[in-house]
N, C-alpha and C positions, 0 to 999 in steps of 0.2 A: 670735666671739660674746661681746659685754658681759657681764658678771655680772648686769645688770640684764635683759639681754633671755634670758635663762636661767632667772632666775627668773619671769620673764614666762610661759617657755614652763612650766616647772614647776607654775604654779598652773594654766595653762589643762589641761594635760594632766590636773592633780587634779581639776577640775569636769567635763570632760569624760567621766573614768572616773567618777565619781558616777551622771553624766546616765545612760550607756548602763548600765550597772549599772541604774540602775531602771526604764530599759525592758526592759533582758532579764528583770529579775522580772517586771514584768507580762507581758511576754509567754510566760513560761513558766505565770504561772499560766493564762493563759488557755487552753494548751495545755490544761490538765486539764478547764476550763470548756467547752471549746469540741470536744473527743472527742469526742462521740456527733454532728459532726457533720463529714463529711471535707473536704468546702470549707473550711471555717472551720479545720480543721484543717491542714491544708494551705496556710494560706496565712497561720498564725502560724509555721509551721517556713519558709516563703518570707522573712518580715517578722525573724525568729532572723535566718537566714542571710546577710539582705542589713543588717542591724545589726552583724553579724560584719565582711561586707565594709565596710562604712562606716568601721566602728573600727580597722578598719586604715591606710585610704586615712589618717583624719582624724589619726594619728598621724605621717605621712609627714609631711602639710602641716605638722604645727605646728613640727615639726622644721626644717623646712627654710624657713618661716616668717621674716623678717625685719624689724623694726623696733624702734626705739626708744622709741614713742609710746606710752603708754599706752592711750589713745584704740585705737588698733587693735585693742589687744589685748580690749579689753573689748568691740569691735562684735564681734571673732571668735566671742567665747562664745555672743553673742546668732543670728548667724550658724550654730553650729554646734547650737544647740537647734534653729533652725530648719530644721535639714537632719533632725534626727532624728525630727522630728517628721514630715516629709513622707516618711523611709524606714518609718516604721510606723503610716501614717495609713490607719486602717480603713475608709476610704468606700467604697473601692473593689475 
């Protein structure tokens, strides 16, 4: 691994923990908003724990993750708000 693709991976991992970091705030406050109802409830502690699994898997990839392009590295970020967005997207 380059120095450069290390630090590559370094800052994606930084905005990554950011991202999920403030979804799991919102979705803990929602826990408190959303109590008095157990569906809703139950399916912020579902939307918790599959953020959990995500932030795992998503730390693997970036690890293991390869290139020298910048360009990649920058679609990943975009890429990976788009994943979190679809792990805690309320519509459903």
């Amino acid at each position: 691994m380059t120095k450069t693709e290390l630090f590559y991976k370094l800052v994606i991992t930084d905005i990554t923990s950011f991202y999920i970091d403030q979804y799991k705030t919102r979705l803990q406050q929602e826990l408190y908003e959303k109590a008095s109802d157990p569906v809703l409830l139950k399916r912020r502690f579902r939307m918790l724990s599959q953020l959990a699994d995500y932030e795992s898997q998503i730390y693997k990839k970036i690890y293991r993750f390869q290139s020298n392009d910048t360009d990649d590295y920058v679609q990943s970020v975009g890429q990976i708000i788009n994943e979190l967005n679809d792990v805690t997207d309320r519509s459903g």
